[in-house]
FIKOL-389063 format. One line per 10 residues: number of its first residue (from 1); their letters; for each residue y, z, x of C-alpha. Coordinates in steps of 0.02 Angstrom, whole numbers, padded with zeros to 5 digits. Each point is the difference from the previous one (the first is absolute). Layout:
BEGIN
NUM	a	Y:Z:X; ...
//
This chain:
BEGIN
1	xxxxxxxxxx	-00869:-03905:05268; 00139:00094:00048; 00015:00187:-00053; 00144:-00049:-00101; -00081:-00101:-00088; -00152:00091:-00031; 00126:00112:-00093; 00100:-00139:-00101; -00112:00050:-00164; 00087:00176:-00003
11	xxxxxxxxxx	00179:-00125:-00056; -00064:-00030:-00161; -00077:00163:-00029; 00180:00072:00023; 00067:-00131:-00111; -00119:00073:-00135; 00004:00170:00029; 00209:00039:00036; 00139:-00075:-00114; 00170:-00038:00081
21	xxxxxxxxxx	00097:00127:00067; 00166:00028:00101; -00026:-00040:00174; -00004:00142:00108; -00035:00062:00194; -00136:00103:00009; -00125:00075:00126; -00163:00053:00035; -00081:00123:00161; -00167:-00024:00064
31	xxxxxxxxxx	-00111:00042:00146; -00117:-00148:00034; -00171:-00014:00096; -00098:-00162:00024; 00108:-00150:-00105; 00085:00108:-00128; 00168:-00026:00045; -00022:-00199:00002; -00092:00000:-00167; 00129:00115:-00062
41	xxxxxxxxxx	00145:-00112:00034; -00102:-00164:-00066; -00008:00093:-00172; 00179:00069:00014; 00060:-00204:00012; -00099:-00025:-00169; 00088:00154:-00078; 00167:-00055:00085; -00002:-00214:-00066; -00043:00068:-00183
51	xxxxxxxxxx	00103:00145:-00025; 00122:-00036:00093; 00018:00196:00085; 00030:00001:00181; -00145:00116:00097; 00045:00060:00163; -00149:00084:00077; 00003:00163:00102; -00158:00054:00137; -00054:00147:00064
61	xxxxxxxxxx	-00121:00062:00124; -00185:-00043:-00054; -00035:00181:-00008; -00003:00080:-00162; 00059:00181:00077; 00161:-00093:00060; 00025:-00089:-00154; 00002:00158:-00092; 00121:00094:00112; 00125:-00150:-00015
71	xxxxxxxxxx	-00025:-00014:-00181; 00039:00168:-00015; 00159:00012:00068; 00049:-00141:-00098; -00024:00067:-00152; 00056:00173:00057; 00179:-00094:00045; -00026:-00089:-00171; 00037:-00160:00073; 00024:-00179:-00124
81	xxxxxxxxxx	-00052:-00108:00154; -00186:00017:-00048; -00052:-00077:-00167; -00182:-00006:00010; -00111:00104:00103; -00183:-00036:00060; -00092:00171:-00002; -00171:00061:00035; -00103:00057:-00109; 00018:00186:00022
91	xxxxxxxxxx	00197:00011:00005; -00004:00001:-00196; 00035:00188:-00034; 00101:00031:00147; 00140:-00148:-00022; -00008:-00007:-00179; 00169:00060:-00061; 00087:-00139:00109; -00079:-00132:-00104; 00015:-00070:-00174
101	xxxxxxxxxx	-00124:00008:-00143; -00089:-00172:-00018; -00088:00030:-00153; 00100:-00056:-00115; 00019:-00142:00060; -00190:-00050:00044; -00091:00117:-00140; -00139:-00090:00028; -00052:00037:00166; -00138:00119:-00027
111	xxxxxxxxxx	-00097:-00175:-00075; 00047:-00101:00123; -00025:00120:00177; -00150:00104:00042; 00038:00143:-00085; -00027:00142:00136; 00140:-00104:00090; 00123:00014:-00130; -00010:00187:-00021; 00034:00027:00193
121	xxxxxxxxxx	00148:-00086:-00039; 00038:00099:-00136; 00103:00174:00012; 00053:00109:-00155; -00043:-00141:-00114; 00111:-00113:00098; -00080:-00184:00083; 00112:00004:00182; -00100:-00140:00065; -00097:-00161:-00031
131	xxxxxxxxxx	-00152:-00044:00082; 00022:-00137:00135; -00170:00003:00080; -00145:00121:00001; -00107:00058:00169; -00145:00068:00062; -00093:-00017:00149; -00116:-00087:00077; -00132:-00015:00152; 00009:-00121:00082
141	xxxxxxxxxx	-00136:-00082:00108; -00064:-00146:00117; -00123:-00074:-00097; -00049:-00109:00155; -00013:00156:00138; -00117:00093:-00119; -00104:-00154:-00037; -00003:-00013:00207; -00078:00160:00017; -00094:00015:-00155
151	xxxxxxxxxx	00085:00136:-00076; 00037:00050:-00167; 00150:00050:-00101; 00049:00184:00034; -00027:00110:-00145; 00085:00136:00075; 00133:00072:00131; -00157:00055:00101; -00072:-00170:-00029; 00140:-00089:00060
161	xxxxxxxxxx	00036:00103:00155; -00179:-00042:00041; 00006:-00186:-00026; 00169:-00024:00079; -00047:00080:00180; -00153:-00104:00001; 00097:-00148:-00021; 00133:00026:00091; -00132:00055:00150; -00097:-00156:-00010
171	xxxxxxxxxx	00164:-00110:00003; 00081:00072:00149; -00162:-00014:00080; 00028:-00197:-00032; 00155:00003:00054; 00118:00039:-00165; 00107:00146:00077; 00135:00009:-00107; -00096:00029:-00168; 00018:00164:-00090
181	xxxxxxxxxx	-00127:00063:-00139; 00118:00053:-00124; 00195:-00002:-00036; 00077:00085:-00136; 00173:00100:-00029; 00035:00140:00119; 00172:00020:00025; 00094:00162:-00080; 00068:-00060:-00156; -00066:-00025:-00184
191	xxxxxxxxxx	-00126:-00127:00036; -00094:00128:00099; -00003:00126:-00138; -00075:-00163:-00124; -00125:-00015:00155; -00053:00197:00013; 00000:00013:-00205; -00142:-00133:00018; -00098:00114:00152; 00023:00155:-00093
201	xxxxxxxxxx	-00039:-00062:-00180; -00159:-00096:00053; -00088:00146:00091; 00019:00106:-00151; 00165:00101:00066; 00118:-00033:-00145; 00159:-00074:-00011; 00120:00112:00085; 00083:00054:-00152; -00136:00011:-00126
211	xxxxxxxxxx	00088:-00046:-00219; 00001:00188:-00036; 00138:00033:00150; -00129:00093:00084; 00016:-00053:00199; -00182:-00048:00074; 00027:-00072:00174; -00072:00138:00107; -00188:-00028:-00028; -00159:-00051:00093
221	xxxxxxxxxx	-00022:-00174:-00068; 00205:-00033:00058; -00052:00082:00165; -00145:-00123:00012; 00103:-00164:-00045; 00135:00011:00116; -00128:00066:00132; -00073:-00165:-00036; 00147:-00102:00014; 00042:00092:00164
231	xxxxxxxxxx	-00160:-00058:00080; 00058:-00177:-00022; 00166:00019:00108; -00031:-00084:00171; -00212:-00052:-00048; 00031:-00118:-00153; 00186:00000:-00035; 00132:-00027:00142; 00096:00154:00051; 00166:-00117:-00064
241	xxxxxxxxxx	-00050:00040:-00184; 00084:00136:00015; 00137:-00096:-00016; -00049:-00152:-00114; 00059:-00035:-00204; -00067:-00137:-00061; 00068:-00111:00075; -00057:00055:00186; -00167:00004:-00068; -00025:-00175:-00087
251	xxxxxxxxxx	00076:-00069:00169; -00150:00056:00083; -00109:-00047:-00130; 00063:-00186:-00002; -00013:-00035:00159; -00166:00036:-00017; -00011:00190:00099; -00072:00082:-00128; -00170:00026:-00061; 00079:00098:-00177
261	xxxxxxxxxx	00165:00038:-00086; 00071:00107:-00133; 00128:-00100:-00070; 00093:-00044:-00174; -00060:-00164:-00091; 00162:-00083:00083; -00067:-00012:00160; -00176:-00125:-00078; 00119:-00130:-00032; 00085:-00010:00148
271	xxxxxxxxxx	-00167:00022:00097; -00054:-00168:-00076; 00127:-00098:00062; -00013:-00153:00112; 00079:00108:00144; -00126:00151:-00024; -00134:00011:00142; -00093:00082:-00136; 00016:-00121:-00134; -00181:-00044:-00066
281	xxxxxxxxxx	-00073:00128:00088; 00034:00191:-00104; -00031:00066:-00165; 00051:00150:-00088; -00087:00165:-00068; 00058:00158:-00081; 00024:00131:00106; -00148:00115:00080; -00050:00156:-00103; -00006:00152:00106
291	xxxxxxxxxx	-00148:00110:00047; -00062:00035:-00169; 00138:-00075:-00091; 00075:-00137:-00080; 00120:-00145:00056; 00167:00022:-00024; 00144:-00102:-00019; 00187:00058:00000; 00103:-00057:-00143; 00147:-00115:00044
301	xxxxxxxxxx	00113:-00120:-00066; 00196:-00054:00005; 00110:00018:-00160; 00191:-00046:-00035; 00133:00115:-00068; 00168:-00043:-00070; 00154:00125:00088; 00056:00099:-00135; 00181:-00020:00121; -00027:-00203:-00014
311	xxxxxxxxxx	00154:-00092:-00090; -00113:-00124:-00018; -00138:00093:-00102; -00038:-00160:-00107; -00004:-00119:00131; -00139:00135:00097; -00096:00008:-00162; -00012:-00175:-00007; -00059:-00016:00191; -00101:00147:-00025
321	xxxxxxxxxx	-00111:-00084:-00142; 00008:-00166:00073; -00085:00063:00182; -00122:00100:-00134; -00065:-00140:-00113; -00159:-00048:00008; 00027:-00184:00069; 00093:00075:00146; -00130:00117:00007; -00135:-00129:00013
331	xxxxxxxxxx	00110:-00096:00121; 00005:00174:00110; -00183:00018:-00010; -00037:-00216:00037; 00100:00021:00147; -00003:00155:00066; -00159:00095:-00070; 00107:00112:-00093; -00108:00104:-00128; 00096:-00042:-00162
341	xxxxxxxxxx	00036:00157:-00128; -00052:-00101:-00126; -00158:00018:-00068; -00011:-00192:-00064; 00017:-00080:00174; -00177:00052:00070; -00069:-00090:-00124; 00108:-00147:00070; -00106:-00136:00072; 00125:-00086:00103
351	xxxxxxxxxx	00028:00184:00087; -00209:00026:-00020; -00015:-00166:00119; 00124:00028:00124; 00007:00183:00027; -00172:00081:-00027; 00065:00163:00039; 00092:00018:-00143; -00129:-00021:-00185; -00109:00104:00153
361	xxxxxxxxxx	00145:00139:00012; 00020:00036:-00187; -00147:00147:00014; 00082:00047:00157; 00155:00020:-00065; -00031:00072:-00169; -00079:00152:00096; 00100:00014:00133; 00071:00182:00049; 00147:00027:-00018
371	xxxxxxxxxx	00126:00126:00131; 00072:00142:-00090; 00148:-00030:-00033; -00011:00032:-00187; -00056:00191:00036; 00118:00006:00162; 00142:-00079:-00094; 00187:00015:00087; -00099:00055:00156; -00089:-00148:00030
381	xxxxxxxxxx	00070:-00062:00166; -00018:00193:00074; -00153:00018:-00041; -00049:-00184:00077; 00074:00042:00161; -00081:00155:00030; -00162:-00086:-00041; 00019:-00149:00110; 00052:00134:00127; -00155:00104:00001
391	xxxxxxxxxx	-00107:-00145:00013; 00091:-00105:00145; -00002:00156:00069; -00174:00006:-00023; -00043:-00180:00058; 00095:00049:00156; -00093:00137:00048; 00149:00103:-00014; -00095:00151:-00063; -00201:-00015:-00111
401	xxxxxxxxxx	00004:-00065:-00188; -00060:00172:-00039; 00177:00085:00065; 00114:-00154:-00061; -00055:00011:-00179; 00006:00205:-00011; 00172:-00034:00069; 00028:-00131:-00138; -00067:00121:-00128; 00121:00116:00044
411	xxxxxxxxxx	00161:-00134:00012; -00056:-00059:-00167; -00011:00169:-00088; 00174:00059:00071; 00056:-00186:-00057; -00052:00032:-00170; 00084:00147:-00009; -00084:00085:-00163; -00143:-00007:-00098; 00046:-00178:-00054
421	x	00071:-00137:00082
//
């Protein structure tokens, strides 16, 4: 069945959920990894044949850093050629005033959403985005190659460093020289600073930016994490993680070159596909605990915004709760292993049978940790970038973890400016 198809069902939802209105020409920017542009257009021809709105659709790099530099200066210029945005998670407090207040017209989101969601969304008492999809890692490993060697699930980052080199020492022996033990986001932009907040949260080392403002980034248990995450650069991982989003890294992983992966749920669908080398043969885990930690998981997740420059706003609205509903929510998550916002759908046993991940995620997601953009508010993308600085930096061997992070310490503190952020 094609996608199309597989999408039909959202027609009638639309036909329910939107009354007639004038016809009008509206559009929507996205980034897209894995399928997310193709679904997204599918469910855009639903929305188009029953409301009879035109959607032209606008990409973007898949990284989240340049998204937010182009939204930006969109917004900046006030520009009407953008309706509805697709925004990360963390942009909330620093885009807010450029988008309009949804809650009036969806007052009961708090019911229908996870409700930690909803308040990052919401700024001075104002709802700038719905949810689209939630996220939050996972690890990824080959079920078969462990079985092989009669190992056991990592536990933790010491653990898996451990496991991996055996592996990967036993199958070059035989002959396998192009597999890696572990592949994960290394590149200098945000998805770096989602993969150090893991390090550094499960050895004990905070979370950067701790909720009281106070700035914790320069202590032992950091130092130790990305020390440990060093040591994999050129042993376990590939010295080209440097440069990999997520992408690079679940193109490895599929074509079977990788022992583990940190990755988002996206990438378990598309890993069970007829052309994956490593369909049948993975499974996913939360993410190691540190040395003396706990696991953690980054919080993630897309949401849409309507323009508060649109001329469309009503039209945008209309998308914007449309591509938020729960069937095309369950259709994202059936398809794509999208984690749904909405609390009903794990429950779901067509999702339950089909993607596993997801009822398995709720626990996952519901304690997930989130970046601080909340304390860090308007500053957010600074204070990213210096992060995801210091630790490329780090993974490079351009200077010791030790150095990098009281350098960080010191960018942050001069970036705060005050005693509060």
């Amino acid at each position: 069945m094609s996608l199309r198809n597989q999408l039909i069902g959202l027609v009638s939802v639309a036909a329910i959920c939107f009354g007639p209105a004038d016809a009008a020409e509206i559009s929507i920017v996205t980034g897209s990894v894995g399928d997310d542009l193709g679904q997204l257009q599918a469910q855009l021809k639903g929305f188009e044949q029953k409301s009879g709105h035109i959607v032209r659709v606008v990409t973007t790099p898949p990284s989240s850093s340049e998204q937010f530099t182009q939204f930006r200066l969109w917004m900046a210029a006030g520009s009407p050629d953008i309706d509805v945005y697709q925004i990360d998670v963390v942009w909330a407090p620093q885009l807010a005033q450029h988008f309009v207040d949804l809650s009036p017209h969806v007052p009961d989101a708090a019911s229908q959403h996870f409700d930690a969601i909803i308040r990052s969304q919401t700024v001075d008492g104002k709802l700038i985005a719905l949810p689209m999809f939630a996220d939050a890692p996972a690890l990824y490993y080959r079920r078969d190659l462990l079985e092989k060697h009669g190992e056991k699930v990592p536990a933790t980052w010491e653990e898996l460093g451990a496991v991996a080199s055996r592996i990967v020492e036993a199958e070059r022996a035989a002959g396998d020289r192009r597999l890696w033990g572990f592949v994960f986001q290394g590149a200098a932009y945000e998805g770096l600073t989602c993969n150090a907040l893991e390090w550094i949260a499960s050895h004990g080392g905070g979370e950067f930016v701790e909720e009281d403002g106070s700035i914790s980034v320069f202590n032992e248990h950091a130092i130790k994490a990305l020390e440990t995450a060093h040591s994999w650069i050129g042993t376990i991982a590939p010295e080209g993680v440097l440069s990999y989003q997520e992408e690079e890294s679940r193109g490895v992983w599929q074509t079977g070159n990788a022992v583990f992966m940190r990755n988002w749920p996206y990438a378990y669908a598309l890993s069970n596909r007829d052309d994956s080398t490593v369909k049948g043969k993975f499974a996913v885990t939360t993410l190691p605990a540190g040395e003396g930690g706990r696991s953690a998981a980054t919080l993630g997740g897309w949401n849409l915004g309507v323009s508060r420059y649109s001329q469309h706003q009503d039209a945008a609205i209309e998308l914007v709760e449309f591509l938020t509903s729960e069937q095309a929510q369950k259709q994202r998550a059936l398809l794509s292993s999208r984690l749904p916002t909405r609390p009903a759908l794990y429950d779901d046993p067509d999702i339950a049978s089909r993607q596993p991940i997801i009822p398995q995620w709720k626990a996952v997601l519901e304690n997930a940790v989130p970046r601080p953009s909340a304390v860090v508010k308007a500053k957010y993308n600074e204070f990213s970038s210096q992060v995801w600085t210091a630790v490329h930096n780090t993974l490079a061997g351009k200077g010791t973890a030790a150095d990098n992070l009281e350098l960080l310490e010191v960018q942050l503190t001069r970036l705060q400016g005050g005693s509060s952020w």
